[in-house]
Wavefront OBJ file of the C-alpha trace (Angstrom):
o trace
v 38.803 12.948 9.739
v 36.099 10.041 9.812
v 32.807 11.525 7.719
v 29.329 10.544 8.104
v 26.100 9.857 6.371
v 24.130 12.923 6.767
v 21.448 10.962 8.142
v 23.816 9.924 10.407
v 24.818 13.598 11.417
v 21.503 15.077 11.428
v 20.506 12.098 14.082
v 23.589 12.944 16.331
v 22.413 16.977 16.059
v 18.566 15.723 17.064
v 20.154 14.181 20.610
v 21.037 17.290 21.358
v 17.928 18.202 23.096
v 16.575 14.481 24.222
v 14.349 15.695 26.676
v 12.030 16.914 23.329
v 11.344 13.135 23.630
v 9.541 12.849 26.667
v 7.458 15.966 26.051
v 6.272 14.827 22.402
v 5.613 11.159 23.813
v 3.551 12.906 27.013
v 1.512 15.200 24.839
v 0.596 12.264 22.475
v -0.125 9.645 24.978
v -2.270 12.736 27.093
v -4.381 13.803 23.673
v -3.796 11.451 20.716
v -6.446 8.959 19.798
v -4.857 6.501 17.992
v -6.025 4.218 15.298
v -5.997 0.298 15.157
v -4.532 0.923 18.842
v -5.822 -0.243 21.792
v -4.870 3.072 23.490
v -3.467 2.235 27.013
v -1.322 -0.380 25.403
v 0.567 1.522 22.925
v 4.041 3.589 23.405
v 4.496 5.536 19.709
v 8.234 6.706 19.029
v 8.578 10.453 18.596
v 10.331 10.737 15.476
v 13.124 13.988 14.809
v 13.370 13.975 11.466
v 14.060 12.205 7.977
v 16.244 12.173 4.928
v 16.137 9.819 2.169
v 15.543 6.224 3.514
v 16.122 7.015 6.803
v 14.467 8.477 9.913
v 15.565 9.148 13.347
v 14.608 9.413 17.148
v 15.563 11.873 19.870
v 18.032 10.106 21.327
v 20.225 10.113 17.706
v 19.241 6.376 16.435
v 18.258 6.355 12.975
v 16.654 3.572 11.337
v 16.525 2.287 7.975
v 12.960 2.884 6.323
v 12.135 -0.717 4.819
v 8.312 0.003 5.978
v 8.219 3.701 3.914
v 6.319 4.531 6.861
v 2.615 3.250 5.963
v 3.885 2.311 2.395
v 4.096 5.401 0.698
v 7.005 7.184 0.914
v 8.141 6.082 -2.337
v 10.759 8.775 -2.753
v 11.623 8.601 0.682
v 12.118 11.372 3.362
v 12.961 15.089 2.872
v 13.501 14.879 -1.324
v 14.450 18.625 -1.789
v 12.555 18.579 -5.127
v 8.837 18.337 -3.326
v 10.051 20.551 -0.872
v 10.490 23.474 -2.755
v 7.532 22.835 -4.769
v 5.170 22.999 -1.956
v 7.126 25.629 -0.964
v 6.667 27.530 -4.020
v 3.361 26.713 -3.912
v 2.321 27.940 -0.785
v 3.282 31.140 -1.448
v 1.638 31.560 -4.523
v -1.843 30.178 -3.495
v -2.024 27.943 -0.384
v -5.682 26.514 -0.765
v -8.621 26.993 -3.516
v -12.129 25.809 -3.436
v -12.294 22.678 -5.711
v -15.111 24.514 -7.717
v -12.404 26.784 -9.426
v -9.578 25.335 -11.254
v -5.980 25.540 -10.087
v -2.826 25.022 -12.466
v -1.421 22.350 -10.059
v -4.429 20.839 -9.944
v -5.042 20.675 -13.631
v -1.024 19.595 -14.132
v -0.885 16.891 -11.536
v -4.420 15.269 -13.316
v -2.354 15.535 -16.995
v 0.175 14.083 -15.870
v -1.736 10.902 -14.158
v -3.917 10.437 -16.884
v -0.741 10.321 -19.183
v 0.546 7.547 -17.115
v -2.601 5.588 -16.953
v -3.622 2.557 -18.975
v -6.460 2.746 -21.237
v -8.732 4.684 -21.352
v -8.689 6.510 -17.717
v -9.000 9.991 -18.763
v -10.601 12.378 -15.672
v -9.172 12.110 -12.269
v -11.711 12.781 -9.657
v -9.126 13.938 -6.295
v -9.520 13.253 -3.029
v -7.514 13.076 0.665
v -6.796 9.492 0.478
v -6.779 5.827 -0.528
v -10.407 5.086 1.534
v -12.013 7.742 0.100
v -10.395 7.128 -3.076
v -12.116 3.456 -3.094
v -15.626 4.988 -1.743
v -15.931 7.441 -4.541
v -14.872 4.753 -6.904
v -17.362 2.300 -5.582
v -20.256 4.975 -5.487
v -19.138 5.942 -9.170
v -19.868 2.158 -10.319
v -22.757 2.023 -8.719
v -24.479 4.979 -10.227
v -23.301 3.815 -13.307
v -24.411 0.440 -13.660
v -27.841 0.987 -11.493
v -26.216 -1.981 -9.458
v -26.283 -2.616 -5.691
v -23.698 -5.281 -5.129
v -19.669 -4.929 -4.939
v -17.916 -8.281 -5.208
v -14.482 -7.831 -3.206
v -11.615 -10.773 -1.780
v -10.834 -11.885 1.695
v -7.454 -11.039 1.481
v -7.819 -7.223 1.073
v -7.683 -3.970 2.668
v -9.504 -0.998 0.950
v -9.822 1.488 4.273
v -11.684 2.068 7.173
v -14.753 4.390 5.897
v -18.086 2.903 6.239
v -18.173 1.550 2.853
v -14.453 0.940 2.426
v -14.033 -1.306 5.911
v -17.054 -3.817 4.673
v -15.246 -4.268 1.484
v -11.840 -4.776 3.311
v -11.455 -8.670 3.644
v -9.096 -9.064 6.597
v -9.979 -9.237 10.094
v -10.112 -5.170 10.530
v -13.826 -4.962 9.061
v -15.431 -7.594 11.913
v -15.991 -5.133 14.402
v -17.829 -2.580 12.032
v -19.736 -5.297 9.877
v -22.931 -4.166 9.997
v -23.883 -7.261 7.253
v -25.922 -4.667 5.210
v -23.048 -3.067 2.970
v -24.089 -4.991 0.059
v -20.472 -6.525 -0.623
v -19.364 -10.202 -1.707
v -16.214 -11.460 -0.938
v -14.526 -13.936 -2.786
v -11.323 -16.091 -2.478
v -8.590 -14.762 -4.636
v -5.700 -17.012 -5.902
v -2.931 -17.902 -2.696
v -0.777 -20.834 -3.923
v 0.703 -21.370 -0.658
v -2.304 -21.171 1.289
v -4.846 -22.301 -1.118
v -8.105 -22.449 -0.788
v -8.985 -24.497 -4.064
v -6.359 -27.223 -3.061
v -3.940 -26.389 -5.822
v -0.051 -27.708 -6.201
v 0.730 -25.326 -9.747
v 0.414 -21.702 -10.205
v -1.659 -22.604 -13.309
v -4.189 -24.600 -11.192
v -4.163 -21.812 -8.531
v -5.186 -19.818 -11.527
v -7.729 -21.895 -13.249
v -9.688 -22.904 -9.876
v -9.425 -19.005 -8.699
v -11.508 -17.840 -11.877
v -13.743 -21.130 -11.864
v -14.663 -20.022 -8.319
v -14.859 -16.210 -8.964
v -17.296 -17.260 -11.742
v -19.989 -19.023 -9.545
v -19.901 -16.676 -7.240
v -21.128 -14.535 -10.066
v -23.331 -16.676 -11.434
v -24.561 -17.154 -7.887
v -25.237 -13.688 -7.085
v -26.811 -12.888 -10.118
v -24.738 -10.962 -12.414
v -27.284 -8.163 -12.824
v -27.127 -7.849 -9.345
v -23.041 -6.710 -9.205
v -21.743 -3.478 -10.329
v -18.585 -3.680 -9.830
v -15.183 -5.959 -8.704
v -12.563 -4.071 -6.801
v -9.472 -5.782 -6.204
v -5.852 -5.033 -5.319
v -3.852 -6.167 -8.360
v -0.974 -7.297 -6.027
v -2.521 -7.776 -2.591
v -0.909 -5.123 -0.213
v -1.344 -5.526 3.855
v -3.230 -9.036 3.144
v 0.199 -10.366 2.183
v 2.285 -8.960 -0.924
v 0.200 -11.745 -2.709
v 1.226 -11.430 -6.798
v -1.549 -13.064 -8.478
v -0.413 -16.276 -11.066
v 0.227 -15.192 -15.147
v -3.772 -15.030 -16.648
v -5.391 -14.327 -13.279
v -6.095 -10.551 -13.526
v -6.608 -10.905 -17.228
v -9.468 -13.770 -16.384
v -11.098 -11.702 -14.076
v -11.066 -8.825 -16.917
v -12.800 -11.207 -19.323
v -15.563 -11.836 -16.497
v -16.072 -8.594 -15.869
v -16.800 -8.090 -19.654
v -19.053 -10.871 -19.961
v -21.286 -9.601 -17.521
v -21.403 -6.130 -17.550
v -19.309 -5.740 -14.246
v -17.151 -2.918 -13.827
v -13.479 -3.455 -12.433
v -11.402 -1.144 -9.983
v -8.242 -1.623 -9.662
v -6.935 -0.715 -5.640
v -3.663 1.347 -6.310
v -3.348 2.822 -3.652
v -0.316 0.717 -2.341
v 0.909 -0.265 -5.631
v 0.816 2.784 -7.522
v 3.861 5.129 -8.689
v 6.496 2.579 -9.007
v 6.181 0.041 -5.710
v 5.683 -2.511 -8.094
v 8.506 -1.378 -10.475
v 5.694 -0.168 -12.968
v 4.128 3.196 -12.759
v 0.936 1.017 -11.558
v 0.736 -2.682 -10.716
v -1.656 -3.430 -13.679
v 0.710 -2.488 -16.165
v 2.923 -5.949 -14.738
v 0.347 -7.665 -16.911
v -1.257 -5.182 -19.179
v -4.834 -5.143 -17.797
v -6.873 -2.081 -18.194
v -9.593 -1.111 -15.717
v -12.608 0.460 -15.696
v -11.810 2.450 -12.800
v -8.306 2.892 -11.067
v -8.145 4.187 -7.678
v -4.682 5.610 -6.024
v -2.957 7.397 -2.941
v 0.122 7.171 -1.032
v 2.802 7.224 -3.322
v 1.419 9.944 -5.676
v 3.304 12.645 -3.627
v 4.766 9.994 -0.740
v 2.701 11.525 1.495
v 4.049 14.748 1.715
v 0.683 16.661 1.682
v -2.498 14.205 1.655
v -3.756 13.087 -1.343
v -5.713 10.464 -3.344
v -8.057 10.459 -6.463
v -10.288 7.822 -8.845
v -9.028 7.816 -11.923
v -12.360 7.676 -14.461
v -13.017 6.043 -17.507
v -15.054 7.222 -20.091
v -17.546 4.243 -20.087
v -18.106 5.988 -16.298
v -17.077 9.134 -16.812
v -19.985 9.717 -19.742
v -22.925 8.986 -16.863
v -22.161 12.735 -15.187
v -22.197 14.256 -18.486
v -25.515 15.888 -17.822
v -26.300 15.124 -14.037
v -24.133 15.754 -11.254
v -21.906 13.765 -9.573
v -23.702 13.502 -6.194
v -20.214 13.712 -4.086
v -17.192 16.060 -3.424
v -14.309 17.359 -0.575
v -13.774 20.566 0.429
v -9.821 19.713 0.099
v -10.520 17.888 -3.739
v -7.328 18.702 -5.364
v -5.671 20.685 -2.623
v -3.169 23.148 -4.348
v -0.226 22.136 -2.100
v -1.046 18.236 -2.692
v -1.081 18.479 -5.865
v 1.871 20.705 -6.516
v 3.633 17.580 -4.114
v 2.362 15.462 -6.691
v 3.417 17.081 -9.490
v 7.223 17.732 -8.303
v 7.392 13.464 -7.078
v 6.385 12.627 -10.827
v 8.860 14.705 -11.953
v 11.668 13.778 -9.533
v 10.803 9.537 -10.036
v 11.387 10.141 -13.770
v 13.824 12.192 -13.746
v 15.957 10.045 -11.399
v 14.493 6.725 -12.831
v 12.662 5.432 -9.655
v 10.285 2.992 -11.164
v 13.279 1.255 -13.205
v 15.193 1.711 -10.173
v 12.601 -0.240 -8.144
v 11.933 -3.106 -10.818
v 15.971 -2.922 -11.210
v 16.480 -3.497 -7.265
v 13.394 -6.073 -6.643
v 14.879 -8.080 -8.962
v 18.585 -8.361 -8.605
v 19.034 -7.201 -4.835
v 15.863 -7.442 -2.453
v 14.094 -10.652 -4.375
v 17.450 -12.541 -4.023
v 18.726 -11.264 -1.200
v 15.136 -12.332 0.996
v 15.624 -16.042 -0.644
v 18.885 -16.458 0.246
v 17.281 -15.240 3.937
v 14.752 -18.159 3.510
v 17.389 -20.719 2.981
v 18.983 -20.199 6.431
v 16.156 -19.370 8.230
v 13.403 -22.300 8.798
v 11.306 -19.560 9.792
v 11.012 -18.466 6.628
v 7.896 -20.647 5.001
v 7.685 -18.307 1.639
v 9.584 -14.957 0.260
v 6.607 -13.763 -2.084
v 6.742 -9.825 -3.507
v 8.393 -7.976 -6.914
v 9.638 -4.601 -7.410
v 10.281 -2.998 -3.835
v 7.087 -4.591 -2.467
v 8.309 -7.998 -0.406
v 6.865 -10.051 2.415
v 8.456 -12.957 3.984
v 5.957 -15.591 5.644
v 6.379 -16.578 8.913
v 5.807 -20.030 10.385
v 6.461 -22.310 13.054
v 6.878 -25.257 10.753
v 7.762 -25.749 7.365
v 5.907 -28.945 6.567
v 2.823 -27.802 8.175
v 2.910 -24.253 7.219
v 1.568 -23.236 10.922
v 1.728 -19.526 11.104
v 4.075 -18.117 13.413
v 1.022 -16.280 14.633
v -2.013 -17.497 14.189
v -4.958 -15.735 11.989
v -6.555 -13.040 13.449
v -3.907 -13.604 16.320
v -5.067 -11.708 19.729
v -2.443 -9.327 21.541
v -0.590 -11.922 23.073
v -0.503 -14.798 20.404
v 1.056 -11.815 17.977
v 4.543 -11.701 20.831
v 6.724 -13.861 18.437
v 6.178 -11.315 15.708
v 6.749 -8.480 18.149
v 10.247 -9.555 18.996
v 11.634 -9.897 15.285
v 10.397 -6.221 15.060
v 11.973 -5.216 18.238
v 15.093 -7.073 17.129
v 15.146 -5.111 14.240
v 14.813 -2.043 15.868
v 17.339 -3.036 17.304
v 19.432 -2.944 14.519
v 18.653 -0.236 12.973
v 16.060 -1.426 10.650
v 12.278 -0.644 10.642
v 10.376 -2.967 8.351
v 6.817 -3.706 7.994
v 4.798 -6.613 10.251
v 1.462 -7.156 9.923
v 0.097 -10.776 11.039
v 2.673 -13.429 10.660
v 4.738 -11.513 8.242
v 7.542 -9.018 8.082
v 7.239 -6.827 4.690
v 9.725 -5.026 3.111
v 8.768 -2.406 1.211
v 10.831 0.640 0.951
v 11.159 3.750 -0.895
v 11.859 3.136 -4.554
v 15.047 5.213 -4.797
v 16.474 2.760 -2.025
v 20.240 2.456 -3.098
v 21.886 -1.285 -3.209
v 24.014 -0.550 -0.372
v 20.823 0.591 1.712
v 19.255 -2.941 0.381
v 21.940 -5.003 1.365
v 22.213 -3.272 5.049
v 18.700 -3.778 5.824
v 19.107 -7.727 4.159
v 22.165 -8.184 6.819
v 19.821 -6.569 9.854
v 16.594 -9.252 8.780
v 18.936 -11.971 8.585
v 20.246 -11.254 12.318
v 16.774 -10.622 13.882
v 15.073 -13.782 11.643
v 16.885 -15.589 14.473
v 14.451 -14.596 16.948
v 11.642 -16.232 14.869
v 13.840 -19.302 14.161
v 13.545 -19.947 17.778
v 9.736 -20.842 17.592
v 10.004 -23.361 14.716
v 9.070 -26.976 15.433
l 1 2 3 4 5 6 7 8 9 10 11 12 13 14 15 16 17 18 19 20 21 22 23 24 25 26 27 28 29 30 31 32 33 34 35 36 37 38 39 40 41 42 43 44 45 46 47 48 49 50 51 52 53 54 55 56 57 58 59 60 61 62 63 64 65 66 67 68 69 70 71 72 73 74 75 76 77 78 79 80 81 82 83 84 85 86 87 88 89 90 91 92 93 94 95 96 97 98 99 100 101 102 103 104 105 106 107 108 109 110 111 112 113 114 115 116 117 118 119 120 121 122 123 124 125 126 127 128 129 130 131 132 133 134 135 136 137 138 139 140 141 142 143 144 145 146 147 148 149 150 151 152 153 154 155 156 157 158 159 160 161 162 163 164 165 166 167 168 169 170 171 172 173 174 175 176 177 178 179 180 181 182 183 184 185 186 187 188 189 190 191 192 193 194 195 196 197 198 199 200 201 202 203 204 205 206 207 208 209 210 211 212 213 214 215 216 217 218 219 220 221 222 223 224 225 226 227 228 229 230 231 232 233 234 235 236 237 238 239 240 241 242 243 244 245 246 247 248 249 250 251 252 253 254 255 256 257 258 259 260 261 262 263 264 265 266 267 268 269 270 271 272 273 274 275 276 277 278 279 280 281 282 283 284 285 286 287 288 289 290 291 292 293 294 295 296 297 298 299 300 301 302 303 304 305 306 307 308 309 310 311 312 313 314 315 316 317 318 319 320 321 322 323 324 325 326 327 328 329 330 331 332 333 334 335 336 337 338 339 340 341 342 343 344 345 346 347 348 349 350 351 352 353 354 355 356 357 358 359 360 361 362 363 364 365 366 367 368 369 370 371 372 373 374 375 376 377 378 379 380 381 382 383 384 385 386 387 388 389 390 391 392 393 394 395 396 397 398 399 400 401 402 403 404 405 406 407 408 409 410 411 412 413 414 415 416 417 418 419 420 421 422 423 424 425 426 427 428 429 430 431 432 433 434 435 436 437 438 439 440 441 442 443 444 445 446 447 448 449 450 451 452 453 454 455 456 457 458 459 460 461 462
């Protein structure tokens, strides 16, 4: 008797009733508004269900998860653990006001601040990663009596009215209103560099020189804080060179500017640390996280405070709060995915596989494919560069591509879908970021898919 996966099983029990298909896609395309969608142009898969790194359609295809499904499903679909804890949970108290205090709530802030670096003591909670970053943002402004927010071009920090106009990437242009009182900045990109660079070190050097006169340019009294995403998520799984972050720490000092580390992508293990900054032992002023807190399970985000900003709301209120701050159920979710990624040794896990499986593996893709213009990434956080030409470094798709120009890009995805795979594309990249507890088998089967549908992009190169 041949056995299955159960992933594999519970897809073949979801085609039992295909027409659920066509009555979940009809309701959505008759009611759901969509975001980042032109709405007439989009055709969403309904989705059946999910265990561990996989997820499956109505029809009984399952796909391998390399995208964690916005990247933050860190411990992947269905982990019984988080289950039963919401479970529990919800019948014990479903929802308090965030005025009283709640033992999840209190738990799943201990156990943050215990992971945390430095001094990053209170947790203020919130529904997500935008949020997360305009809290933060608001925090270092009322602290420092400063207006300005000094941000990079390669970054995306969410789509609230404050968060979009410090987002970097093409997304904020159509809500720029020009009056958000941010400063963007060129961060280090060796292979795209804007300072001209040919070493990591003078990536490095010319990055900080550069940061610094914007500084000194803006008037340093003017800036109250720097946010930046210590490795650059959706802007292109950019790790910054050895000294970077620690340079910009040392600025920050010098002139009374706060930094905020954006964790909301690269928090709770993506990296293969429990947060990105801990790759290179920076501590910030304020820490902002999300997604893979509780993998999504129930939303949830928070700011993580330090007492340099923490001691300014001492004796006058914070003026900001959510009705859902700390949401029982979200933070019982947390609390059980903490538990479950040490317990089962996730973050190692995820260092563990970035480095012996997925970082190889992806070069070894780059060597056959002259597609392939870079493999950048660590931990399980990976993003292979597109281009039409390896000399030139044209993009496969150009910046800010429109509809059309973005096809080439479409059809690795679709042949990957086709396969069985479901990674990440954004621009002229594929990423690969998966859950953390991603097994080596899991790795390699997704590596054998990307190196079958990289021969879709291959036929665009010069």
């Amino acid at each position: 008797m041949t056995t299955h996966p159960s992933h594999v099983r519970d897809a073949a029990r979801a085609a039992e009733s295909p027409q659920r298909a066509e009555e979940i896609r009809a309701a959505d395309r008759a009611h759901v508004f969509h975001s980042w969608s032109a709405q007439r142009h989009i055709d969403p898969l309904p989705v059946a269900g999910g265990k561990g790194s996989y997820f499956w359609d109505h029809e009984g295809r399952s796909y391998l998860d390399l995208a964690s499904q916005f990247v933050n499903l860190n411990i992947g679909h269905g982990h019984p653990a988080v289950i039963a804890a919401v479970e529990r949970q919800a019948r014990q108290l479903c929802t308090v006001a965030p005025s009283f205090a709640s033992e999840p709530r209190g738990t799943a802030a201990r156990m943050i601040v215990d992971l945390a670096p430095g001094d990053l003591n209170r947790v203020f909670f919130t529904n997500g990663g935008a949020e997360s970053n305009e809290h933060a943002v608001r925090m270092a402004r009322l602290a420092t009596g400063r207006p300005k927010i000094l941000a990079a071009y390669r970054s995306y920090h969410g789509a609230t009215a404050t968060t979009i106009n410090l987002t970097g990437d093409p997304r904020r242009w159509p809500s720029d209103n020009g009056s958000a009182g941010v400063v963007h900045f060129f961060g280090p990109f060796l292979y795209r560099s804007p300072f001209h660079a040919t070493t990591e070190r003078e990536e490095c050097q010319r990055a900080l020189d550069h940061l610094e006169s914007t500084i000194v340019m803006e008037g340093p009294s003017t800036i109250a804080a720097l946010i930046i995403e210590p490795v650059v998520g959706t802007g292109g799984v950019i790790v910054p060179p050895e000294g970077y972050l620690a340079g910009v720490r040392e600025l920050c000092d010098e002139h009374g500017i706060l930094l905020i580390a954006d964790e909301v992508m690269t928090g709770f293990g993506r990296t293969g640390s429990w947060f990105a900054v801990d790759n290179w032992g920076v501590k910030p002023d304020l820490l902002t996280f999300a997604k893979g807190v509780n993998s999504g399970y129930v939303p949830l985000g928070g700011v993580l405070i330090s007492e340099r900003v923490a001691v300014t709301f001492d004796d006058k209120p914070y003026p900001g709060g959510l009705t859902y701050s700390g949401h029982p159920l979200a933070c019982a979710a947390a609390v059980a995915t903490m538990e479950a990624m040490a317990a089962e040794g996730m973050v190692e896990h995820a260092a563990w596989l970035g480095e012996h499986v997925l970082g190889p593996g992806l070069r070894e893709l780059a060597e056959r494919h002259p597609s392939v213009g870079e493999v950048r990434g660590l931990g399980v956080m990976w993003a292979l560069e597109l281009v039409r030409d390896r000399g030139s470094r044209e993009m496969l798709v150009p910046y800010a591509a429109a509809p059309a120009d973005a096809e080439p890009v479409n059809q690795v995805m679709a042949a990957c879908r086709k396969r069985g795979v479901w990674p990440f594309a954004t621009a002229n990249r594929i990423h690969v970021v998966p859950p953390c507890n991603l097994s080596e088998a899991e790795a390699r089967e997704g590596l054998a898919a990307l190196d079958e549908a990289l021969s879709v992009a291959d036929a665009y190169t010069a």
